[in-house]
C-alpha positions in Angstrom: 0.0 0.0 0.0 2.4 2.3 0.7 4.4 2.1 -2.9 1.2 2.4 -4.4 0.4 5.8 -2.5 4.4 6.6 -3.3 3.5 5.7 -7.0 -0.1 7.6 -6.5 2.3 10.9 -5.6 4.7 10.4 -8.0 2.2 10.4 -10.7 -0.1 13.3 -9.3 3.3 15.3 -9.0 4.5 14.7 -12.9 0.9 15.6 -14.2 1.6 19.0 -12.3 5.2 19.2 -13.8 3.7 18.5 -17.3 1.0 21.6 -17.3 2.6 24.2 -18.7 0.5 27.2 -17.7 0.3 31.3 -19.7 -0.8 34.0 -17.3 -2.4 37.2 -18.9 -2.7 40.2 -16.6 -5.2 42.2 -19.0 -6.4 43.0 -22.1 -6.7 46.9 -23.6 -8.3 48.1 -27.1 -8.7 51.4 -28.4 -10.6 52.4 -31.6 -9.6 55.7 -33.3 -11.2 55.7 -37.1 -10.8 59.2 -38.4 -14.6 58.8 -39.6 -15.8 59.1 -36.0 -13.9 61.9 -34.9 -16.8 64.2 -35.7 -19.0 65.3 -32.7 -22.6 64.3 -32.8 -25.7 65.1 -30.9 -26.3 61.8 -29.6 -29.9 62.5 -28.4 -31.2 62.7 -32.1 -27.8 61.5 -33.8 -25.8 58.1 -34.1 -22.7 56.7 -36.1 -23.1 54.2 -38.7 -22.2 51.0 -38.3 -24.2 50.9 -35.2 -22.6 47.6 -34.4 -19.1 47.8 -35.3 -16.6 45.2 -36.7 -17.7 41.3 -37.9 -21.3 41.4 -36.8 -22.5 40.4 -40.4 -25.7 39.2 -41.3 -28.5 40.8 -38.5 -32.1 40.2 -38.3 -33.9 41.6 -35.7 -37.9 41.4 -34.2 -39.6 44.0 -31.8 -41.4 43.0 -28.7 -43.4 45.5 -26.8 -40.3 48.5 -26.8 -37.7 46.0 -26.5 -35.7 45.5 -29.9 -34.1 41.8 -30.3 -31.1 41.4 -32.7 -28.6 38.3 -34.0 -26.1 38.0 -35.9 -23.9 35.1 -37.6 -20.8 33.4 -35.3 -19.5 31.2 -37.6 -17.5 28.6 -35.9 -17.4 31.1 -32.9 -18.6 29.7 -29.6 -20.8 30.7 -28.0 -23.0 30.8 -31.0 -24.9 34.0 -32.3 -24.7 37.0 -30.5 -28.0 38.9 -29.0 -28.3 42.5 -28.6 -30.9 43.8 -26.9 -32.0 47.7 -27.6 -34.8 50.1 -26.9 -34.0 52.8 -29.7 -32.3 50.7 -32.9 -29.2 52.4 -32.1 -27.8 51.8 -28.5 -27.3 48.2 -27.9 -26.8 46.2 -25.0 -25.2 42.6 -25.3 -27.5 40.1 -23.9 -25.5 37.1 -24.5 -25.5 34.4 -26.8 -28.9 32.1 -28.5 -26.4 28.9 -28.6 -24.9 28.5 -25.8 -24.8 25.0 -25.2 -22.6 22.8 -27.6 -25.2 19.9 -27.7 -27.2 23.5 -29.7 -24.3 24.2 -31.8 -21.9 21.6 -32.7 -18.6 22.9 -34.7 -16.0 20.3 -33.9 -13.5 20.2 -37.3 -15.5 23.1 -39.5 -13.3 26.0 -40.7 -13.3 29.2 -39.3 -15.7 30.7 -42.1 -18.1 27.5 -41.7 -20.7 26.9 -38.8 -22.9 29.3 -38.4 -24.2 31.1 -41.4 -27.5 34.0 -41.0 -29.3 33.9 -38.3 -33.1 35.0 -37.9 -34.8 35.9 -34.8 -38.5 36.1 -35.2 -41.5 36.2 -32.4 -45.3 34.5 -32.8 -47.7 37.0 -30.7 -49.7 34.2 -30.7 -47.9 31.6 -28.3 -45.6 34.3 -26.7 -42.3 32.9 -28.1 -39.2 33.6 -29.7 -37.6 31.7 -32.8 -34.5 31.8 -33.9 -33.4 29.6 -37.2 -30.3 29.3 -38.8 -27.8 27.1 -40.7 -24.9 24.9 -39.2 -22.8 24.6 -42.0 -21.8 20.8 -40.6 -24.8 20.0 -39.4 -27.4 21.3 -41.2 -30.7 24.0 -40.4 -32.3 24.3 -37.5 -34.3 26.3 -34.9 -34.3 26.7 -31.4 -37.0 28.9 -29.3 -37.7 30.5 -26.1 -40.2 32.6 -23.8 -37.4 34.3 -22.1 -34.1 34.9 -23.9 -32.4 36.1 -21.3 -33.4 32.5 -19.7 -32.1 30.5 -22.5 -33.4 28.6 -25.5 -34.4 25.3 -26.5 -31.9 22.2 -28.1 -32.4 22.6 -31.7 -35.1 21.2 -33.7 -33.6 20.2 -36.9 -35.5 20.5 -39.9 -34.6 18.0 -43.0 -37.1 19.1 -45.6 -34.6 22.5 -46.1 -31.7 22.2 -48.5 -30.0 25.0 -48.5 -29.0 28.1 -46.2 -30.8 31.1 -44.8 -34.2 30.2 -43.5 -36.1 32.7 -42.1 -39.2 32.4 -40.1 -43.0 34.2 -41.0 -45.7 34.0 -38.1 -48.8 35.6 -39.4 -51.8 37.4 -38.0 -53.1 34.7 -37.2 -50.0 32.9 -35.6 -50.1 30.6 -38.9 -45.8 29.5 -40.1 -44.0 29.8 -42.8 -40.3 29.6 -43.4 -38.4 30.9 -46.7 -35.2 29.9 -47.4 -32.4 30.1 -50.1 -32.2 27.2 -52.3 -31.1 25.4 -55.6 -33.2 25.9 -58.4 -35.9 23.4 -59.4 -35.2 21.4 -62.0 -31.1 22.7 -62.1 -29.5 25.9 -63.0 -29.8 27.8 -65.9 -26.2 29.7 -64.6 -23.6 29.8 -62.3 -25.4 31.5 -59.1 -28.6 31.2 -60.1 -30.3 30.1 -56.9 -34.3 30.4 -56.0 -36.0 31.2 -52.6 -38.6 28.3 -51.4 -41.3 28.3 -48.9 -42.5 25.4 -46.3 -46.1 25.8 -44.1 -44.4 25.7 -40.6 -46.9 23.7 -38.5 -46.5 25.9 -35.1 -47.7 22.8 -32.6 -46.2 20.5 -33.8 -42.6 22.4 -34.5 -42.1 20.8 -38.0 -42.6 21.5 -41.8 -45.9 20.7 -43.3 -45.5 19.0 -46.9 -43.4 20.3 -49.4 -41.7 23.8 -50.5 -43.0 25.7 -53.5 -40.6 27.6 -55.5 -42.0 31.0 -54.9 -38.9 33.1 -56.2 -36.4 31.6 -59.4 -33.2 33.3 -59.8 -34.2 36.9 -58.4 -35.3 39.9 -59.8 -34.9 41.5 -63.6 -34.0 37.7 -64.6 -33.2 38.9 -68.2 -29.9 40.4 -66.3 -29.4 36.4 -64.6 -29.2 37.6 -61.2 -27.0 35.5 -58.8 -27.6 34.7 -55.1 -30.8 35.8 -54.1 -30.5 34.6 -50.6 -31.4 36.2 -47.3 -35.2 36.0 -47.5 -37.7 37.9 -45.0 -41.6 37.9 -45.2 -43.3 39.9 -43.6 -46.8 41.7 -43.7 -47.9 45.5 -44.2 -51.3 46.3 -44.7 -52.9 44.2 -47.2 -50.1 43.2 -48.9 -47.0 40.1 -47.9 -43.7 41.5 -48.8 -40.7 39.0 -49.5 -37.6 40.9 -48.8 -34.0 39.5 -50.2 -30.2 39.9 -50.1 -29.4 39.6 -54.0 -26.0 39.7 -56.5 -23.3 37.9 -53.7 -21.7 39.5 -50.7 -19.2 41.5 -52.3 -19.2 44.6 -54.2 -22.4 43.8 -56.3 -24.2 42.9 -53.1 -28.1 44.4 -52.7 -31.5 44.5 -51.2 -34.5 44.1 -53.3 -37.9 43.2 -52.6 -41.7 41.8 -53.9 -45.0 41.8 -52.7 -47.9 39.8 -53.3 -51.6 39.1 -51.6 -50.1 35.5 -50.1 -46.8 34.0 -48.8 -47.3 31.8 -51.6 -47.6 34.2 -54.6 -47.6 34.9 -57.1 -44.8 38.1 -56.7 -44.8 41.4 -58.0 -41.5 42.8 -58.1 -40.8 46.4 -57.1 -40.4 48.8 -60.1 -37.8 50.4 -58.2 -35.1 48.1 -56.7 -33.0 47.2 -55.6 -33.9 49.8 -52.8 -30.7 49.0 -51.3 -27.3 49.1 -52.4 -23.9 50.7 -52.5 -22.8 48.9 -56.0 -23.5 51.7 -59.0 -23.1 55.8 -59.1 -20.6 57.0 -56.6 -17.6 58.5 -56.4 -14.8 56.0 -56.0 -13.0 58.6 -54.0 -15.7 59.6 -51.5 -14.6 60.0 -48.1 -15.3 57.2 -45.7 -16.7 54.7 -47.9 -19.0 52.0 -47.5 -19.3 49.0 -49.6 -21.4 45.6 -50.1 -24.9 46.4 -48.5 -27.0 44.5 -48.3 -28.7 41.5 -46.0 -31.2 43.4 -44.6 -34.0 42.9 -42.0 -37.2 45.7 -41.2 -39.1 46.1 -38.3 -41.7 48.7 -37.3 -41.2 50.8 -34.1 -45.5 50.6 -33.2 -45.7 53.7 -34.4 -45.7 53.6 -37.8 -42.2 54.3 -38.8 -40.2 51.2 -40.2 -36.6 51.4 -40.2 -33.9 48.9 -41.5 -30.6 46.7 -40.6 -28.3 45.4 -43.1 -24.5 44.8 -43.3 -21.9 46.7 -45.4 -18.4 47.1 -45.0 -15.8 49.8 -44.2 -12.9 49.5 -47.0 -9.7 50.8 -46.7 -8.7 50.4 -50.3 -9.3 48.1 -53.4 -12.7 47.0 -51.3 -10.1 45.3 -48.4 -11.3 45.7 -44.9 -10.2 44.2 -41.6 -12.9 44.6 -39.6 -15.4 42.3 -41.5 -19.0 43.3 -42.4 -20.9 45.6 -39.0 -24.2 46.0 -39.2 -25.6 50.1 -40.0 -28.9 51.3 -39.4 -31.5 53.4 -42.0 -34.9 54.4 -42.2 -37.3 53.3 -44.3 -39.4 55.3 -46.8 -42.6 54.0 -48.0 -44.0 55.3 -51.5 -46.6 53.6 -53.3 -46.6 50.7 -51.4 -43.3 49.9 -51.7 -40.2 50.4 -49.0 -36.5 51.9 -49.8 -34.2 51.9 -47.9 -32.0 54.3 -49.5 -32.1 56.4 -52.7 -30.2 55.3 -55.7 -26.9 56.5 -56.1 -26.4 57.6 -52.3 -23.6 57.1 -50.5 -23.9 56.0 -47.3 -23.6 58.5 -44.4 -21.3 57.9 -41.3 -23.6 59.7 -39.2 -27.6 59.0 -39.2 -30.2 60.9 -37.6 -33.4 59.6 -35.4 -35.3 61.5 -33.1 -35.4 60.4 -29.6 -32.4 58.5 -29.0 -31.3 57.2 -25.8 -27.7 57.4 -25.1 -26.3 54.8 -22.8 -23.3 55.4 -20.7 -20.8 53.4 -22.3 -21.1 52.5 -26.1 -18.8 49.2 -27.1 -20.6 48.5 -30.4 -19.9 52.2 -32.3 -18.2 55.0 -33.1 -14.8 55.2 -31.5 -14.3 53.9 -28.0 -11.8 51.8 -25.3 -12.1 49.5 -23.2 -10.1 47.6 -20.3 -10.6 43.9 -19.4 -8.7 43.0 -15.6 -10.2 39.9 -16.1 -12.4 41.1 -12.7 -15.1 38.1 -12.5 -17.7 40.7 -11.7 -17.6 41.9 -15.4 -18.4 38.5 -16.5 -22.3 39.5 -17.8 -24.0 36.9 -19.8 -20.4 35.7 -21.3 -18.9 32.5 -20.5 -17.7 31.2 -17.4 -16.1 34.3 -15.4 -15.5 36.0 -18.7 -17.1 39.4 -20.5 -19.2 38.8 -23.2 -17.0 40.0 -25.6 -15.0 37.3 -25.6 -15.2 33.7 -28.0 -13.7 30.4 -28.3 -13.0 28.9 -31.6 -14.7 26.0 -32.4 -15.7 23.6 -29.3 -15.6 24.9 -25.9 -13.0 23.3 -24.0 -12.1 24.3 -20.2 -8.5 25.2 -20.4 -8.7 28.4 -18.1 -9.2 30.0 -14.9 -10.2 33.8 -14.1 -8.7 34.2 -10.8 -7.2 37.2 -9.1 -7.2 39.8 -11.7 -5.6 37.2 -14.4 -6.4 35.0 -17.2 -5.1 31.7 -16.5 -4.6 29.4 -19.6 -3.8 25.5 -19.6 -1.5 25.0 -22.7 -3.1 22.6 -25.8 -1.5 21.6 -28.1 -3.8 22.5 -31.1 -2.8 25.8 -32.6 -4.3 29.1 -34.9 -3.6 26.7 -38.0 -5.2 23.6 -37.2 -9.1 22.9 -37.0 -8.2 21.4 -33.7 -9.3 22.7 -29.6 -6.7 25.8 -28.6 -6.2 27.5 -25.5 -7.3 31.1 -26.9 -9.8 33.4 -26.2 -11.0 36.2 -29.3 -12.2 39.5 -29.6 -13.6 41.2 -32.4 -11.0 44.2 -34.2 -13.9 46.7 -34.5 -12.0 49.4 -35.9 -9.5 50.3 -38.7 -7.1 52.1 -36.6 -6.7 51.1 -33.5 -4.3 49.5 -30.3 -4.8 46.1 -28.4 -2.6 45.7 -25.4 -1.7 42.6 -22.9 0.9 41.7 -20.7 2.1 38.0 -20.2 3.8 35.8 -17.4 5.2 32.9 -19.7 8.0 31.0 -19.8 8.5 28.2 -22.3 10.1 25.1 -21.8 11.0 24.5 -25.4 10.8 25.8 -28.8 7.2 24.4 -29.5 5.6 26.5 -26.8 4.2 30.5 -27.4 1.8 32.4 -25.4 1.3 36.2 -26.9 -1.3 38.0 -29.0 -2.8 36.8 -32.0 -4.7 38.3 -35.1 -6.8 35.7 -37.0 -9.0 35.6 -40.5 -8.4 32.5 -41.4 -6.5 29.3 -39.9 -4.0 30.0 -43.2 -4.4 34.1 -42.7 -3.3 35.3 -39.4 -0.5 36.4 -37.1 1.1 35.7 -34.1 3.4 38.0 -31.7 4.3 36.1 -28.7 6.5 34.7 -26.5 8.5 31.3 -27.2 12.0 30.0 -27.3 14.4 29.6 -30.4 17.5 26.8 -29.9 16.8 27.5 -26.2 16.9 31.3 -26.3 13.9 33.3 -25.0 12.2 35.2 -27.9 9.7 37.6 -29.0 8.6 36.3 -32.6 6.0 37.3 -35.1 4.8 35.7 -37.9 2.5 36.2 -40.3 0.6 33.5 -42.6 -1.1 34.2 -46.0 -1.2 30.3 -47.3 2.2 30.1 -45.8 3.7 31.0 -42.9 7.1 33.1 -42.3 8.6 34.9 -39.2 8.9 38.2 -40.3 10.6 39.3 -36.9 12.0 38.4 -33.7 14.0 39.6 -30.9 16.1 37.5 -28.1 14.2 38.9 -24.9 14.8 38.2 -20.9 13.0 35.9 -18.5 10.3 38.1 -16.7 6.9 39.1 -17.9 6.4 40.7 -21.2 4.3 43.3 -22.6 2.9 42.9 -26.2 1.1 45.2 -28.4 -0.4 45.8 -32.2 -1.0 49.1 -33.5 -3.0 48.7 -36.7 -3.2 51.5 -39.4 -5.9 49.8 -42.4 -4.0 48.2 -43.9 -0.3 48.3 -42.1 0.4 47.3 -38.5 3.0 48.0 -36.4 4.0 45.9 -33.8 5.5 46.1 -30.3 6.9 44.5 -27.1 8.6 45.8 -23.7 10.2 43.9 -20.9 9.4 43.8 -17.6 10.2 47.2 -16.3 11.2 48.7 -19.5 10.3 50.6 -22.4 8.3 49.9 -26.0 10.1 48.3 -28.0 8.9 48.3 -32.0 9.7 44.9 -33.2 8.0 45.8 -36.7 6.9 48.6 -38.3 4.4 48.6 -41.7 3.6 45.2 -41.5 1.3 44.4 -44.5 -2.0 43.4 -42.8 -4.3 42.9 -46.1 -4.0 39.2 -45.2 -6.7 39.5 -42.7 -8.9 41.5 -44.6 -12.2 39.0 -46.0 -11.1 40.0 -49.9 -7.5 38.5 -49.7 -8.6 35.6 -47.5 -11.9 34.5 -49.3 -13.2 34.4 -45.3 -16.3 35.7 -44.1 -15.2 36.8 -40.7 -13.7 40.0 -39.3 -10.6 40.2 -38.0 -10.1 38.7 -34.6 -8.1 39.6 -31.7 -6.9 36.7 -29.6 -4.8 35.5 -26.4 -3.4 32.8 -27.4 -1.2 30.3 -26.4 -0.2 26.7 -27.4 2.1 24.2 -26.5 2.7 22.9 -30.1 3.1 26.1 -32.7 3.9 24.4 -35.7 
């Protein structure tokens, strides 16, 4: 007995040895785009995008004064963010619809797979909240609650749709129907020709009655073969059903357009006038502050009477590259005729919006420039994971590889790493502006050359980079590398043992990149870095540009 309890130690003792731990003290992020440095009234005023940086995608719903909005995660966990907001234009995060991973299973998909489009939707009949979406790996589904802020249901799966983008309708009289983007009966006439489709939802029995009818083929003005009407909403306005879609891709060509008709069913009248969003045609290439790609809209009515809209577009920094992924930007809408637009022909989009009776809240994280300081203080944690804010996401799977404890982030080294589809010990944070600074400051010290612990910036596991702290033939160093397809230090510095300090200064499209030992001074390790590998053009991603603490024991 007592060589087994010898043994027992022994073994307890080398498990410890083996943990390699990374400490990080805090994290800091400043925005500074030059398009917000222009004073607003923000009782009747408010900067566009209202939700700022790789928040792609929204749909919202209104219930009583409360406004409900989602957006697409991707192969981010917790799964689509909720905002909550009582104006359109200050919003509060409320957490996360999936956050369960028996609700949102992403184990192996790339960073741009998972989940694709959310859309939130609420019956008035039964009192409850949909929300219905795409897993990439696993295929659509919904889930549903009474009480978001109490947590939603497993997901219901629903075979009968193939394809992506469903979006619920709940009539009048609490009656279902879900539209969805899918492949054309009978096969395509063209490359991107795609239709909408539409399934009776039977409410009671949470499943699809029958079969779809092909209510939409190839979009609108066919003669032109449009490509990639996707993004379908119904919903209803007086006596007519209006069947709103995302139409011509998600880049430069990307729109809104819209139909009506006297049933969900059809037969559709087209609007003389659309698209009645989009940024594509007639503007100045050289405007200031551009805005490019809208499109992927959503409407809602505020009760009384006025309809407004959300949609994504982009913020370029040149040659339609951006790093900060598609935000989502408010607008009004303008009915004439009986139709809505959403914006005039040949506009540009404005930076700054107006709406009457705005209420300001105290501390804005989603728009315009701002900063913000995480001390990792437990008390901050909101509705975010375990002891954490809810700003920050895991990649892929959740896996419990850290600690919060005494003003620090505590991370268990894995062995997967920012190139693999594989578990990592990293936490991620969106990069919400153009210009801005993220800041943290390390207590690492690697036992080989295959451990790092440090900052890292990812698009894509192949697009990315990585400033930390590891060890070269047994030397203590501060590397950086970037990835685009391949990977290549770029720069490194032999450093002492002690904690470090590590920091990115990002200018568009060039970064500059720091690092200061403990007790001393900022040190640039590189300046001008070209950072168009994290923008979605170069990368062929779908994602903004995220802002990690990373660390792995295994880097290659």
């Amino acid at each position: 007995m007592k060589k087994l309890a010898i043994l027992s130690l022994s073994m307890m003792l080398a498990a410890g040895a083996q943990a390699q731990t990374a400490d990080f003290d805090y994290f800091k992020y400043a925005g500074n785009d030059a398009r917000f440095n222009v004073q607003i009234d923000k009782t009747h005023q408010y900067y566009n995008p209202v939700l700022a940086g790789f928040y792609p995608d929204p749909s919202l719903c209104r219930v009583g004064d409360t406004y409900y909005l989602v957006n697409s995660s991707f192969t981010f966990f917790p799964g689509v963010p909720l905002s909550t907001s009582k104006d359109l234009v200050n919003w509060t995060p409320a957490g996360h619809v999936l956050t369960r991973q028996s609700q949102v299973p992403l184990k192996g998909q790339q960073v741009s797979a998972g989940i694709f489009a959310p859309a939130i939707s609420y019956n008035k009949k039964n009192k409850t909240f949909y929300m219905i979406t795409t897993n990439v790996g696993a295929g659509n589904f919904f889930v549903k609650s009474k009480d978001p802020s109490k947590g939603w249901s497993e997901p219901i799966y629903l075979k009968k749709i193939d394809g992506i983008d469903p979006s619920f309708f709940f009539d009048d009289n609490g009656k279902g129907y879900i539209v969805h983007n899918g492949p054309v009966a009978g096969g395509a006439d063209y490359e991107g020709q795609r239709a909408i489709r539409c399934f009776e939802f039977d409410v009671k029995g949470d499943s699809i009655k029958g079969d779809f009818k092909e209510i939409l083929r190839g979009g609108t003005h066919v003669e032109a073969r449009p490509i990639w009407i996707e993004g379908p909403h119904l919903f209803k306005k007086g006596k007519f059903y209006y069947l709103m879609c995302a139409e011509g891709g998600t880049g430069g060509w990307h729109s809104e357009v819209i139909l009506r008709a006297k049933n969900p069913m059809g037969p559709w009248e087209e609007c003389p006038n659309n698209p009645i969003l989009t940024q594509r045609t007639g503007l100045d290439p050289n405007r200031k502050d551009p805005v490019s790609s809208a499109g992927h809209a959503d409407i809602v009515e505020d009760g009384k009477g006025n309809w407004w809209a959300v949609f994504l577009a982009c913020r370029p920094y040149e040659e339609d590259m951006y790093n900060t992924g598609r935000d989502t930007y408010l607008l009004p809408v303008t009915w004439k005729n009986g139709w809505p637009e959403i914006l005039a022909k040949n506009t540009p989009i404005s930076t700054i919006g107006e709406k009457a009776g705005l209420k300001p809240t105290e501390k804005n994280e989603f728009s315009g420039n701002f900063s913000y300081v995480d001390n990792f203080d437990t008390a901050d944690n909101g509705a975010g994971l375990k002891d954490l804010n809810p700003r920050w996401m895991f990649l892929r799977d959740f896996v419990d590889c850290y600690k919060v404890e005494n003003g620090k982030l505590k991370f268990n080294l894995l062995p997967g790493n920012i190139y693999k589809r594989e578990p990592m010990s990293a936490i991620w944070a969106r990069q919400q502006h153009g210009t801005f600074t993220a800041e943290t400051e390390i207590n690492f010290t690697p036992r080989n050359d295959k451990e790092i612990a440090g900052l890292a910036l990812l698009q894509k596991e192949d697009h990315n980079f990585v400033l930390g702290k590891t060890m070269k033939k047994g030397k203590l160093m501060i590397t950086l590398t970037r990835a685009e397809k391949n990977n290549a230090t770029i720069a490194s510095a032999p450093i002492k043992a002690g904690k470090l300090k590590l920091k990115v200064e990002g200018h568009d499209r060039y970064y500059d990149f720091y690092y200061a030992e403990e007790g001393g001074d900022w040190q640039l390790l590189a300046k001008g870095v070209d950072a168009s590998n994290l923008s979605t053009q170069k990368s062929g991603g779908f994602i903004g540009a995220c802002i990690g603490l990373y660390a792995s024991s295994n880097k290659e």
